[in-house]
C-alpha positions in Angstrom: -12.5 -37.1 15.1 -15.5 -34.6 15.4 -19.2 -36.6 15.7 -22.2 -35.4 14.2 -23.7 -32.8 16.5 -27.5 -33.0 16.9 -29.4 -30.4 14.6 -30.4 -27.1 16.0 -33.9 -26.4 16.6 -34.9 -23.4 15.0 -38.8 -22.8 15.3 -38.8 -22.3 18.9 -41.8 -19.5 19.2 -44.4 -19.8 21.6 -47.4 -17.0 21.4 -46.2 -14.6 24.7 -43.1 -15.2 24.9 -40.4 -12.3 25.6 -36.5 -12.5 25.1 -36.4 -8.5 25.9 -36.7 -5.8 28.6 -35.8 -2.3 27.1 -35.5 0.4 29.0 -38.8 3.4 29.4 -37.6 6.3 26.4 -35.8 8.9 27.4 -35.9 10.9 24.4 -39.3 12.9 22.9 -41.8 10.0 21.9 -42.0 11.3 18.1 -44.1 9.1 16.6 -42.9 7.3 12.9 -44.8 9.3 10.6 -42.8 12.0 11.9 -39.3 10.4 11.0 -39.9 8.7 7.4 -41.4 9.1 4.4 -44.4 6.6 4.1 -42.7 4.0 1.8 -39.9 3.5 4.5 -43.0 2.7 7.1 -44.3 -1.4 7.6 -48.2 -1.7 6.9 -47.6 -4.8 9.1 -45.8 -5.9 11.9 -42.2 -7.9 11.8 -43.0 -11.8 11.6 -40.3 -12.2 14.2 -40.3 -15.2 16.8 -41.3 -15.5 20.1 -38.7 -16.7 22.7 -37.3 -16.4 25.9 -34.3 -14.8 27.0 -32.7 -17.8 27.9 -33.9 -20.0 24.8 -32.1 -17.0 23.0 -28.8 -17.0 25.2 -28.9 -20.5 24.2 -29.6 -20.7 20.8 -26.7 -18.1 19.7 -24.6 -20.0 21.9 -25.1 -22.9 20.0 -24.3 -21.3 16.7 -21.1 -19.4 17.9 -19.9 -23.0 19.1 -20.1 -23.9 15.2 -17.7 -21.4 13.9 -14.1 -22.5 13.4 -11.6 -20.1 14.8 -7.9 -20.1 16.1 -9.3 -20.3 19.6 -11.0 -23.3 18.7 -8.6 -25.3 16.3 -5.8 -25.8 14.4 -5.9 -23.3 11.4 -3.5 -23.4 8.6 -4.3 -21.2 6.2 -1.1 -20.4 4.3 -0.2 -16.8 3.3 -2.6 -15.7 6.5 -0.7 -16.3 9.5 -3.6 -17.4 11.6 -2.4 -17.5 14.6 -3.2 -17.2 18.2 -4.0 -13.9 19.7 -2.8 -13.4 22.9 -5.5 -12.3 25.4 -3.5 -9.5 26.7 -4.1 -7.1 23.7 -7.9 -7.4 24.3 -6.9 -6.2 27.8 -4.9 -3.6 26.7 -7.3 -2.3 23.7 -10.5 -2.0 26.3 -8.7 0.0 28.6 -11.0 3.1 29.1 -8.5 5.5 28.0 -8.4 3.8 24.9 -11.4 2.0 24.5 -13.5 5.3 25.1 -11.7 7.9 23.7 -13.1 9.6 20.3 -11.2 10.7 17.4 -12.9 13.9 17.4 -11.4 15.1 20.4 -8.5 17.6 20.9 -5.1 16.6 20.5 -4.2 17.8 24.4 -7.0 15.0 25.6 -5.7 12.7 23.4 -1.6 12.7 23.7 -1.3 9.4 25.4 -3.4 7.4 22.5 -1.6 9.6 19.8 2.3 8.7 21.9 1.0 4.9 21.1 0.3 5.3 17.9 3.8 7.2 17.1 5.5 4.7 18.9 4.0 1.8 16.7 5.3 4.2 14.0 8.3 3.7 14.8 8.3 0.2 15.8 7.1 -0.5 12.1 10.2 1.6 10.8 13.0 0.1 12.9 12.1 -3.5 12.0 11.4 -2.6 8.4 14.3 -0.6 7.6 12.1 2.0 6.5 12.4 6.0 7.1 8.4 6.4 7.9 5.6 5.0 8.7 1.6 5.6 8.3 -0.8 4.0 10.2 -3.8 5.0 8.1 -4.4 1.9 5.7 -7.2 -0.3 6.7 -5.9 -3.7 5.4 -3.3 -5.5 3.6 -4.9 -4.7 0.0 -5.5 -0.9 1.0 -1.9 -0.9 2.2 -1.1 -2.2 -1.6 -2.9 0.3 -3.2 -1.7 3.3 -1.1 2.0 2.2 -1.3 1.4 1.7 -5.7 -0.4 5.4 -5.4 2.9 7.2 -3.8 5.1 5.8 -5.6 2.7 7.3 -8.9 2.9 10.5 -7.6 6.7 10.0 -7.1 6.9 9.7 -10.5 4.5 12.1 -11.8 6.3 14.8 -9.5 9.5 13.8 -11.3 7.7 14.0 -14.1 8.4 10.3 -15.4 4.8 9.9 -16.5 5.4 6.9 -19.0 5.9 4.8 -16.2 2.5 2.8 -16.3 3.8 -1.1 -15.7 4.1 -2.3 -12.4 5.9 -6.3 -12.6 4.0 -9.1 -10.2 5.2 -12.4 -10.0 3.1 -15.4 -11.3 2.9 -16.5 -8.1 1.9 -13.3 -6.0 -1.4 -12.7 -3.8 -4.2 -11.8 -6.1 -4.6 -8.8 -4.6 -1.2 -7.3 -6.3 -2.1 -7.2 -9.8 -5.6 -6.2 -8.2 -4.1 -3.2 -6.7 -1.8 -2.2 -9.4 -4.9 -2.3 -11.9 -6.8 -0.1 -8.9 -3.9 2.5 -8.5 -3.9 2.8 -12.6 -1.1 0.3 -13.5 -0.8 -2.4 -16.2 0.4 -5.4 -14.8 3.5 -7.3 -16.3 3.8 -10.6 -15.3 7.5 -12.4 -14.7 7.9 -16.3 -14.4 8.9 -17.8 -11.3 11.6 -20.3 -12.2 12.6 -24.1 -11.5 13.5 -23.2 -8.0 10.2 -21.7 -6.8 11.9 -18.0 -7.2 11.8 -15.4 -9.4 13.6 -15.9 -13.0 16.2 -13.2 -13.5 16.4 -13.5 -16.9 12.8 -12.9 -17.3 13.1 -10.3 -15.3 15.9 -8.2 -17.0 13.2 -9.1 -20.2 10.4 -7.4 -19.1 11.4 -4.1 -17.2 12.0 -1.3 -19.2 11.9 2.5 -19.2 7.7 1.8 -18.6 9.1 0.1 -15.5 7.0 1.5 -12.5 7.7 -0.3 -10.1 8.0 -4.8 -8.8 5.9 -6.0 -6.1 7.4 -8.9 -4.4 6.6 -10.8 -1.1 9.7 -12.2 0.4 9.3 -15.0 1.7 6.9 -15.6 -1.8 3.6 -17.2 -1.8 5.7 -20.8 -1.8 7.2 -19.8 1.3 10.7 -19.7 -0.1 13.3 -16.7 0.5 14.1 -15.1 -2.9 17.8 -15.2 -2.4 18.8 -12.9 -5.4 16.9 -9.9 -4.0 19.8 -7.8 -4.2 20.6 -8.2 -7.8 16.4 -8.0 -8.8 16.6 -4.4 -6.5 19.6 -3.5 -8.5 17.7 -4.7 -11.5 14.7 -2.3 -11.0 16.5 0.5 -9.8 19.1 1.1 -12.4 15.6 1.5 -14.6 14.2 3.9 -13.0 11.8 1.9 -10.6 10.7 1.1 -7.5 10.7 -1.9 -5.4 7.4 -2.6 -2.9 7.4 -5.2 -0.5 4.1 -6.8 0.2 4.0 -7.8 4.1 1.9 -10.4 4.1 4.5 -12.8 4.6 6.4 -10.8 7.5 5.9 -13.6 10.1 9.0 -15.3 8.9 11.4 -12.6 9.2 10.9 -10.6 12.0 14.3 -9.3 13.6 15.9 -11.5 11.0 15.8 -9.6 8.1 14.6 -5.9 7.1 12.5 -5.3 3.6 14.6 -1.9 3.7 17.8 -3.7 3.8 17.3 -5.9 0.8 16.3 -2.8 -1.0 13.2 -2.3 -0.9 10.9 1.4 -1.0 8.0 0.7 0.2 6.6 -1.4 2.6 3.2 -2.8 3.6 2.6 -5.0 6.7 -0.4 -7.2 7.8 -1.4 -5.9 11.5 -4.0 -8.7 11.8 -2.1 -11.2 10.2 1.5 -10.6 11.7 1.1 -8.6 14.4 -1.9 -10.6 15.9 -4.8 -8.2 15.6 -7.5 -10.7 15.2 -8.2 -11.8 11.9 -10.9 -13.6 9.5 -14.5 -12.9 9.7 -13.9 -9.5 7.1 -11.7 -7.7 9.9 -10.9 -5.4 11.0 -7.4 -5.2 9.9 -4.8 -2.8 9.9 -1.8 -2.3 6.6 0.3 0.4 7.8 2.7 1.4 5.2 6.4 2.5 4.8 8.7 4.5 2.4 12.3 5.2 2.2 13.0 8.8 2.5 12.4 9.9 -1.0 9.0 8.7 -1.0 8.1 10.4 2.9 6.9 13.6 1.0 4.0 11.8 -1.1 2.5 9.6 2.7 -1.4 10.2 3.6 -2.1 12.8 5.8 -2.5 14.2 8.1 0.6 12.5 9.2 1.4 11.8 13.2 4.1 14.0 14.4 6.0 14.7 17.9 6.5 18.6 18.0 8.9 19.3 21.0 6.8 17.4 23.8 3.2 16.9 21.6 2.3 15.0 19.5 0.2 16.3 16.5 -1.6 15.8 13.3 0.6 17.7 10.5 -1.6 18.3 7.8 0.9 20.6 5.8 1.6 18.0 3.0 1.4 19.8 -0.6 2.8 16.5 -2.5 0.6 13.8 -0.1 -1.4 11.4 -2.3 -4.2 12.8 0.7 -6.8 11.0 3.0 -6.7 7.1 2.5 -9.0 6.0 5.4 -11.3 8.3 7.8 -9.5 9.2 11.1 -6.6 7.4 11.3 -6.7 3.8 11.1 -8.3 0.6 12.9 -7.2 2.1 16.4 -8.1 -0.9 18.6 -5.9 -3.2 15.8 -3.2 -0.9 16.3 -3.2 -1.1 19.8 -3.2 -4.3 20.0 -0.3 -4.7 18.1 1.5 -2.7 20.2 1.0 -4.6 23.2 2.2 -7.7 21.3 5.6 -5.9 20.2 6.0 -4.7 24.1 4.9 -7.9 25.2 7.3 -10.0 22.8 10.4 -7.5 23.0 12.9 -8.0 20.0 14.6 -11.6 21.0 10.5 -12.7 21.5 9.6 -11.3 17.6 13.0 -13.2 16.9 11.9 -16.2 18.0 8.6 -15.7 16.3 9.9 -16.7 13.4 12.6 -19.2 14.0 9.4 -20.7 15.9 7.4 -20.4 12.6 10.2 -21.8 10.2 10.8 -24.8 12.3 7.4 -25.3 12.2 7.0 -25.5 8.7 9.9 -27.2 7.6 9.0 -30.1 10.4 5.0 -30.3 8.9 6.8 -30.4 5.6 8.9 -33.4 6.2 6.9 -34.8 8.0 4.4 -34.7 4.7 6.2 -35.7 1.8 6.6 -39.4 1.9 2.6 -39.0 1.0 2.2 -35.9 -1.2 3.9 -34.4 -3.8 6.3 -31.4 -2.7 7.4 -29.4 -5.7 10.0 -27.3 -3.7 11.5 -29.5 -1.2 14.5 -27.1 -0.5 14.1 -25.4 3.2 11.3 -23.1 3.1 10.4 -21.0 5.4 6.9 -20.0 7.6 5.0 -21.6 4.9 5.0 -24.4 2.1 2.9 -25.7 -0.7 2.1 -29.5 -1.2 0.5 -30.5 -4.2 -2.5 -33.6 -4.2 -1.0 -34.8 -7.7 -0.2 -38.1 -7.4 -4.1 -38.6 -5.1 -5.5 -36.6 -8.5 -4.1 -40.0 -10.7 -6.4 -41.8 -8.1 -9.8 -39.9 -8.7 -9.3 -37.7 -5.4 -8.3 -34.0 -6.0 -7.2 -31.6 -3.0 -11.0 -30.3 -2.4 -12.0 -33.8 -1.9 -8.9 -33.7 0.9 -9.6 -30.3 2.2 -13.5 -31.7 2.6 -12.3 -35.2 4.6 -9.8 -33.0 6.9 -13.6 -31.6 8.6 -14.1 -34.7 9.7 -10.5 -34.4 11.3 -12.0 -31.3 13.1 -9.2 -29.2 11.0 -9.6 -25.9 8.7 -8.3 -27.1 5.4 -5.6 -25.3 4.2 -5.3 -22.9 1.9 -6.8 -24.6 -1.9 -5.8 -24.4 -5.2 -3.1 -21.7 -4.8 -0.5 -20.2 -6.0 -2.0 -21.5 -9.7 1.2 -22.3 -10.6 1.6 -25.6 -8.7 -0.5 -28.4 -9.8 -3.7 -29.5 -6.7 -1.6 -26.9 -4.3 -2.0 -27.5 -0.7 -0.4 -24.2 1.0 0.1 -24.4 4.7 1.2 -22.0 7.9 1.4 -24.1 10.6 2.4 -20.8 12.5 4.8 -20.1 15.3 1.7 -20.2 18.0 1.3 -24.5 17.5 2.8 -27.3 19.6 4.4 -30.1 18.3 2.1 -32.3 19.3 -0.4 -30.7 17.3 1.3 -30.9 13.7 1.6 -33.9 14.5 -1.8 -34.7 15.0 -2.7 -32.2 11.9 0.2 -34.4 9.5 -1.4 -38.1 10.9 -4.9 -36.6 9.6 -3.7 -35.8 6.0 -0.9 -39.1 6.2 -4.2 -41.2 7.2 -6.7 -39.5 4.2 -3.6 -40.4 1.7 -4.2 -44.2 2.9 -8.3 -43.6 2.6 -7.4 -42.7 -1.3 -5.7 -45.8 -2.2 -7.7 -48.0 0.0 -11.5 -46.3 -0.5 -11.4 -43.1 -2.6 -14.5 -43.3 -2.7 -15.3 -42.4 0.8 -13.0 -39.2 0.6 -15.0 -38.1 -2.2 -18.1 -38.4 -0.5 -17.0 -36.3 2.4 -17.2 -34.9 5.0 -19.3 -37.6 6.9 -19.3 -36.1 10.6 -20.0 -32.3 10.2 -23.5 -30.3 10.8 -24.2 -30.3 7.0 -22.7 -32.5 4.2 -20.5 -31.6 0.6 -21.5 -28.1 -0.1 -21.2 -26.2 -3.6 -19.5 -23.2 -2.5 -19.7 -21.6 -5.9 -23.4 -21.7 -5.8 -23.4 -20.4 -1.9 -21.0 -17.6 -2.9 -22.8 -16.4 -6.1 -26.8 -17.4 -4.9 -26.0 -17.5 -1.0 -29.7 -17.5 0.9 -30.0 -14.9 3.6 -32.9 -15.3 4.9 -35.2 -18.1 6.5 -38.0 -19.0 4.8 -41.2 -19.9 6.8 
C-alpha cells in the first residue's frame, strides 16, 4: 500500500540563480522588433523562477516519479491493452538510419526505411487476412474514419448512393458511431443480447437496402468472441454492405484467428495498443488499415509499393479517398512495431494471446465470489465486472476505482460499456505475472470487505495519494493551467 509522499516544494527561486547555459548565437543577432508585430512583443520581462540546474533536475524528477505508467504499475485499462513495451523497439526506432532520416528525402536514400515499412504492410495483411494494407492513419479513431470513408466511395463509385446507415453495436467504442457520424453516416444501433453478443434477430431488423456498412470489434467491448460472425457477415453482405472490423481488441487473437476469415472488409488495428507502440499520454499512435481486394482501389495515397527491386510511393490512384495524414504515418510507432512482430515471430504473437486469455479468465474467477459478473461464460483478453451488489451498500464503482490508489493500482476502465450496470472492464494483459493479479484481485477482494465492514471509508477515498477525491468533471471542463503567484 502506497504512503503519502511528502508535498513538493514549489517556490524555490532565489534572486541569481541560473538553471541554464545556452550556447553564444550563431545566427544574425536580429533584434525582436525586427521579427513581430508590436502586440506579439512583452512590455515586461517573463515572471519566471530562479533555480539551479540541479534544483531543476530534481524537481521534474520528482514530478515524472508521480505519473502512473506501465513501467511503473499494474495497469488494467480494459479495451486499451496497456501493456509492457519491450525496450528493444526503443533500440531499434533510434537507430540513426531511422531515427534521422527525413521524409523529404529521395526515395534511393531512403529504401531501407521504406523496405520496413512495406514489410509491416504485409505483416498487417498476412495476420489479418486482408489483401492490403496502409500505414497512413494516425490512430485507432483515424483508422475508423478512413476505413468508413473507402468503403463510401466504394459505394458512390458503384453508384449505391442511398447507402447512408452504418449499424454499431450498443456496446461498441464510442469512437464508432463517432466516426460513422464524421465520415457522413447515420448510425443504427443493434442490441446486444442475453449472452453479451450481438442479437441476430435485431440484426436481420435493422439492415436494409440503406445498409452501409456494420462495425464490430470481435472480441466486443465485454471481451466475449461473437461466435455467429459468419451468419451476421452473411447477413450484411447479401444486402449489399460491408463489414469493418475495429482492431482495438486484436490482442486476443493474434495467429488465432483472422478478421478476413470471418468475413470481414475492412480492417483497422491499434499499433500502440496491440502492437506495443507506447501508449497513453495523447500518443502517438499508429491505425493502419486494411481492405479486401475490392476495396484496394479507394486506399490513401500515395500508397507504398516494391517496383522490381524499389520500393516507391505510387501516387497514380484516380478512385483513392486521397491524403489522410501528412507523410506517411507515426514512423517511429511503426517501427517499433516491427521489431516486436520480428522479435515475437508467429508461435510468440500466438502465445500473446493465449497469454492474455488465461489472464483474464484467471482475474475473472478469481473476482466473482465478490462482484457481480454479468457474462460469466469464458471470455477472452478482457471482462466486465459490475459494482452492483456494493451500489445496494452506498459504494458505487468510482468510489472502488478511487480506494484501488491507495492500492497503488490504475483503476480500471469505469462506467463502460453503458450497457452493464457500475461496469468494471479489465485487461489484465498478456505482459503480467501471476503473482501480480493476484495481488491486483486481493486489492479489489479486500475493498469489497471495506464496503460491508466501513463503507464509509471507501467513499472517502483515496487516503494515501499526493492529493485527495478529485472532481474530475470540474478538472476536465475548468482544468487550471497555470500557477498563480
Amino acid at each position: 500500500m502506497r504512503t503519502k509522499e511528502q508535498p513538493l516544494i514549489f517556490e524555490l527561486s532565489r534572486k541569481g540563480r541560473k538553471g541554464d547555459s545556452l550556447p553564444e548565437l550563431d545566427v544574425p543577432d536580429v533584434s525582436v522588433e525586427e521579427l513581430l508585430e508590436d502586440s506579439y512583443i512583452r512590455k515586461e520581462e517573463a515572471k519566471l523562477p530562479e533555480v539551479s540546474e540541479l534544483q531543476l533536475v530534481r524537481h521534474y524528477t520528482a514530478l515524472s516519479n508521480r505519473n502512473f505508467g506501465v513501467d511503473s504499475g499494474f495497469y488494467p485499462l480494459g479495451s486499451c491493452t496497456m501493456k509492457y513495451n519491450p525496450k528493444v523497439n526503443e533500440v531499434v526506432a533510434r537507430m540513426p538510419g531511422l531515427s534521422h532520416i527525413h521524409p523529404y528525402q529521395p526515395e534511393e536514400q531512403v529504401q531501407g526505411a521504406l523496405e520496413l515499412m512495406h514489410e509491416l504492410q504485409e505483416s498487417l495483411a498476412e495476420m489479418t487476412g486482408m489483401k492490403e494494407v496502409t500505414l497512413q492513419s494516425a490512430a485507432g479513431a483515424q483508422g475508423e474514419w478512413t476505413g468508413l470513408m473507402m468503403i463510401r466511395a466504394f459505394h458512390e463509385a458503384n453508384g449505391d448512393v442511398e447507402r447512408t446507415k452504418v449499424i454499431v453495436p450498443d456496446s461498441a467504442h464510442g469512437t464508432n458511431p463517432a466516426s460513422a457520424s464524421v465520415a457522413g453516416f447515420d448510425s443504427v444501433t443493434v442490441r446486444t443480447d442475453e449472452r453479451g453478443l450481438v442479437d441476430l434477430d435485431h440484426l436481420r431488423e435493422v439492415v436494409g437496402k440503406d445498409t452501409a456498412a456494420l462495425m464490430l470489434t470481435n472480441p466486443n467491448t465485454l471481451g466475449l468472441f461473437e461466435e455467429d460472425i459468419v451468419q451476421m457477415a452473411e447477413i450484411i453482405h447479401s444486402a449489399g454492405g460491408k463489414l469493418y472490423y475495429d482492431g482495438a481488441n486484436s490482442n486476443a487473437i493474434l495467429d488465432k484467428a483472422r478478421p478476413g476469415d470471418m468475413g470481414f472488409d475492412v480492417v483497422h488495428l491499434n499499433l500502440h495498443k496491440t502492437f506495443t507502440g507506447p501508449h497513453g499520454g495523447g500518443g502517438p499512435g499508429s491505425g493502419p488499415v486494411g481492405v479486401k481486394e475490392d476495396l484496394v482501389p479507394f486506399l490513401p495515397k500515395p500508397l507504398l509499393i516494391k517496383k522490381e527491386e524499389q520500393y516507391t510511393w505510387d501516387y497514380d490512384r484516380p478512385q483513392s479517398i486521397g491524403r489522410v495524414k501528412p507523410f506517411y504515418g507515426n514512423f517511429g510507432i511503426n517501427v517499433r512495431a516491427y521489431s516486436y512482430i520480428r522479435t515475437m515471430g508467429l508461435e510468440g504473437l500466438k502465445q500473446v494471446s493465449e497469454d492474455a486469455v488465461l489472464n483474464a479468465n484467471y482475474l475473472m474467477k478469481r473476482l466473482e465470489p465478490y462482484y457481480d459478473v454479468p457474462y460469466s461464460q469464458y471470455c477472452k483478453h478482457e471482462f466486465v465486472v459490475s459494482a452492483k451488489r456494493q451500489k445496494d451498500q452506498g459504494v458505487r464503482a468510482l468510489d472502488i476505482a478511487k480506494r484501488l490508489l491507495d492500492y497503488g493500482y490504475h483503476p480500471p476502465t469505469m462506467y463502460f460499456p453503458l450497457n452493464v450496470e457500475e461496469c468494471m472492464m479489465i485487461e489484465p494483459t498478456e505482459t503480467e505475472s501471476k503473482e501480480t493479479l493476484d495481488e491486483f484481485a486481493d486489492a479489489l477482494i479486500a475493498i469489497s470487505k471495506e464496503v460491508e465492514e466501513n463503507p464509509d471509508y471507501v467513499l472517502e477515498a483515496p487516503h494515501h495519494t499526493v492529493v485527495s477525491r478529485l472532481d474530475e468533471t470540474t478538472a476536465a471542463r475548468k482544468p487550471i493551467l497555470k500557477h498563480e503567484q
